[in-house]
N, C-alpha and C positions, 0 to 999 in steps of 0.2 A: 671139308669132305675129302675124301680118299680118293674117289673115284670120279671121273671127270662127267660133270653132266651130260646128258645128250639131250635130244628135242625129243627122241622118244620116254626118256624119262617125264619128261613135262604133259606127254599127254593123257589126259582120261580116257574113259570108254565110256565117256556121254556122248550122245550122237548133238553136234553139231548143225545144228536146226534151222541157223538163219535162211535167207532167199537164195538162191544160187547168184553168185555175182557180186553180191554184199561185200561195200567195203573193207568191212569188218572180219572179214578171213585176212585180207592182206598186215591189218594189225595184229590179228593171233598170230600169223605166224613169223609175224618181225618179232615177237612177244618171245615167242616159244626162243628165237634164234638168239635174241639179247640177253635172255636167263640162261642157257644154254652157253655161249660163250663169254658171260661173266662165272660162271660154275656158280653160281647164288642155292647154297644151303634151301633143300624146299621147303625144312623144318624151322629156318629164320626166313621165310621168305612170306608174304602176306598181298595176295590181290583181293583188294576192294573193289566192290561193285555200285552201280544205282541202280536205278529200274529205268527198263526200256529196253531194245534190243540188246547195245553194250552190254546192260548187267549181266549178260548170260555167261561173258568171260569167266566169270569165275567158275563156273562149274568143269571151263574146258581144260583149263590147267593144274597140273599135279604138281600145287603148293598150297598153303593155307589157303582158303578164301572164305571172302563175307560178301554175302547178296545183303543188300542195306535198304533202307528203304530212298522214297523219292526223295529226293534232294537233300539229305543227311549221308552222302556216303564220306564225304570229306571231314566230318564231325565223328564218322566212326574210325576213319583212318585215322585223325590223331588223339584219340581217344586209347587206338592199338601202339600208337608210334612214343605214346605221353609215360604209358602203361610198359613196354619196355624198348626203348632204343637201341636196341641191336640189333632190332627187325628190319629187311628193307622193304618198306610197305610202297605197292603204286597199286593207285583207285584206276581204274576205268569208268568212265561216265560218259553218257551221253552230251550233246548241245544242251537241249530243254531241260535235261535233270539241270545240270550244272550252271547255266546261264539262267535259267527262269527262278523254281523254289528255291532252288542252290544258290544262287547269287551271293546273298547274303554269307555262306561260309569257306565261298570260293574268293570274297576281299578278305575276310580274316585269317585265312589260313596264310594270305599270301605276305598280310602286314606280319604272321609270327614267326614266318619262314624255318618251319621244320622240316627235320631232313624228310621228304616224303616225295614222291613222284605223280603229276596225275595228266593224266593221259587222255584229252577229251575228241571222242567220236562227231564230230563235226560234219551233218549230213543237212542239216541247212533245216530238218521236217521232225515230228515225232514217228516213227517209223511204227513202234509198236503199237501204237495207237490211231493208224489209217491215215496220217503223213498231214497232219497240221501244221501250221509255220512254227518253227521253232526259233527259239531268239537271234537264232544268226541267219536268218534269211532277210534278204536286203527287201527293201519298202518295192510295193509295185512290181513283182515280182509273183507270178502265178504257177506254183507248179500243178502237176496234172491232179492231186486230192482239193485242191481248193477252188470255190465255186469261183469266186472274185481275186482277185490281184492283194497282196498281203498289205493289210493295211499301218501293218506298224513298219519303225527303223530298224535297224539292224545292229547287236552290237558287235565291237570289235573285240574278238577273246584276246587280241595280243597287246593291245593299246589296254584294256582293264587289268589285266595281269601284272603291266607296265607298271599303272598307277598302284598296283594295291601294293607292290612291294617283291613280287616273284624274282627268285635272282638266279634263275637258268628258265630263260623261255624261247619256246622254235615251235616254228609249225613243220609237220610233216601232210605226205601224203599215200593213201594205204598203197595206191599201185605201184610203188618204189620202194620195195620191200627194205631191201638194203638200207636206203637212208633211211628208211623209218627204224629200223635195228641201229642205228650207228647213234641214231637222237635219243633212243631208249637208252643205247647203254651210254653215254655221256651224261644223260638225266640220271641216271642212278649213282654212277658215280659221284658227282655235283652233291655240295656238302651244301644243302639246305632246299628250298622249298621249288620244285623243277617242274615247269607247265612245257606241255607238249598239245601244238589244236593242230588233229590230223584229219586233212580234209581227207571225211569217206563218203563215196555215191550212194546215195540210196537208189539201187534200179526198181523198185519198186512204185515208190512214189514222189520222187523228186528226177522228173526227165528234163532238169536244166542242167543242173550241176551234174553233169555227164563224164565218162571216161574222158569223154572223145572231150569236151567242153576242159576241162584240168589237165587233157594229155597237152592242148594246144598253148595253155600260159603259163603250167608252171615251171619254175627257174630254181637253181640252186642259187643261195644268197652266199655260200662260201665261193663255189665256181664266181659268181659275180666278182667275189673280193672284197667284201663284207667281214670286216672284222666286230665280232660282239663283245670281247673283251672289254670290263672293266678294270684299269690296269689300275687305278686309285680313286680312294670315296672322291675327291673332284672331281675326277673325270664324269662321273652316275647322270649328272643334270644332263649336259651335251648328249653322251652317250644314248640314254632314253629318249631322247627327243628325237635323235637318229632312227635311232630304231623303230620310236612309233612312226616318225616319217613313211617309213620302208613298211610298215604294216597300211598303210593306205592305199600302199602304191599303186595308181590306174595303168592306162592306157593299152589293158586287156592279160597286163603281167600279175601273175601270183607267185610271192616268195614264197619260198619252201628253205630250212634251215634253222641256225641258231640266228635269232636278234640278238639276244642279250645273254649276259652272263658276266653276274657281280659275287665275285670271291670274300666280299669285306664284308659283310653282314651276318651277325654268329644269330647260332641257330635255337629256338623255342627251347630244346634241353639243355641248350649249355645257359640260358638265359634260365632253367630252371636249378639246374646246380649251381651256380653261383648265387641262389637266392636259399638253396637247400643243397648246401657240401654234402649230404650222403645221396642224393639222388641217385647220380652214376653208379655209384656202385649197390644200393640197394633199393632198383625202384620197386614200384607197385606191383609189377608180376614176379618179383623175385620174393618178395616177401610172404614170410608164412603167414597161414590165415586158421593153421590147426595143430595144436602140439597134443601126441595122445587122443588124438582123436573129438580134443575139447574145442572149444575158435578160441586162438589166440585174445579176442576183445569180447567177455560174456557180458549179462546188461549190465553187471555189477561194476565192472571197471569202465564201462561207457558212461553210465554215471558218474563215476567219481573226472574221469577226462574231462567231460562237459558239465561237470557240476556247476560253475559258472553261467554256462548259456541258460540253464532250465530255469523254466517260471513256472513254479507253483501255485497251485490256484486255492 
């Protein structure tokens, strides 16, 4: 780009709808501030969404987006990232998209560590659906939508990201604008698969996990002295165990920061160019699909491609 992005370049003129208060303004506008001072091209630039309050992100910012469906948004993000790598694509999801249905593509994306970013909305409730327990709200735990005290456990997003293989992960928090912008743009940068769980209040319907309740324990983990660095593949076993350590951590303190971060683990596309040498340079969205107006692949050459697979009856 020529021209240096601003934040007013980044926004729409869709009117911004969440609840007044919503944590979720503090991460658009760490959003708008990290796109903005990485100067990130809008026309290679790609937010993904889920469904629930989150998904709304993508309508608010002026760069590509996809509203996706429930718990497939990480399945459409690399789907975009697989299609062409020179995108930087970061999902926005919710807790409940992302930990519940999502589950399942929030271990796999993390075991193929593509460069991709995702960014999860951590409010403890489903918000847009009148504030049910969502997967990370702890056991016995009653917030004001629930008739009875929550009867499931709780999981941990930074201890399962741990495991499934994510090699940039940190929790942020939306009332700390700033560090939530410094987490974002160090996730983008980070050359492969970067999880960020940013704890946001629901003042709607979660009056436990409060300003006032996150203003009083959380801590910076770099302030502390917290290094995440993995400085070599042996170090990764100690290292993570660290770090999940420091994701449990009680006695009323919540980390805020980078845990981890492993530089040694090459990423989903380079894992697919060296299986397919022209990948890089001529993936799926760069390739023609019409010469003259004709498709490149009519049934006639489909056939004779797959003539092998067909069974005749």
């Amino acid at each position: 780009m020529a021209r240096k992005l601003t934040i007013q370049d980044l926004k729409t003129n869709v009117w911004v709808d969440w609840c007044p208060g919503c944590g979720n303004f503090g991460i658009l506008s760490a959003m708008y501030q990290a796109f903005a001072e990485l100067n990130l091209d809008p026309q290679k630039t790609v937010v993904v969404s889920g469904i629930g309050c989150s998904g709304k992100i993508a309508h608010f910012i002026n760069v590509s987006g996809v509203h996706t469906l429930h718990g497939r948004s990480l399945a459409f993000a690399q789907g975009i990232k697989y299609a062409n790598p020179d995108l930087t694509v970061v999902v926005n999801v919710g807790d409940g998209d992302l930990l519940g249905i999502g589950a399942a593509h929030f271990v796999a994306l993390g075991r193929r560590n593509p460069d991709i970013v995702v960014i999860m909305h951590d409010n403890t409730v489903y918000g847009l659906t009148k504030g049910q327990a969502s997967p990370t709200l702890r056991i016995n735990l009653k917030p004001k939508a629930l008739p009875k005290p929550n009867i499931q456990d709780a999981v941990n997003p930074i201890g399962l990201a741990i495991a499934a293989g994510y090699t940039f992960i940190a929790r942020g928090y939306a009332a700390r604008v700033q560090h939530l912008k410094e987490l974002i743009k160090k996730a983008i940068e980070h050359r492969g698969a970067a999880f960020i769980d940013v704890l946001q209040p629901c003042v709607t319907y979660d009056d436990i996990h409060t300003y006032d309740y996150y203003n009083q324990r959380v801590y910076d983990l770099q302030e502390a002295g917290w290094d995440p660095l993995v400085r070599n593949p042996e170090e990764l076993p100690e290292k993570a165990a660290q770090a999940l350590a420091k994701s449990y951590e009680g006695d009323g303190k919540i980390s805020i920061g980078i845990f981890l971060i492993n530089p040694h683990v090459s990423t989903f596309e380079e894992r697919l160019a060296n299986r397919l040498p022209d990948y890089l340079k001529a993936p799926p969205a760069r390739e023609a699909i019409e010469v003259d107006g004709r498709p490149v692949i009519d049934h006639e050459l489909f056939k004779r491609i797959f003539s092998r697979y067909i069974i005749e009856f």
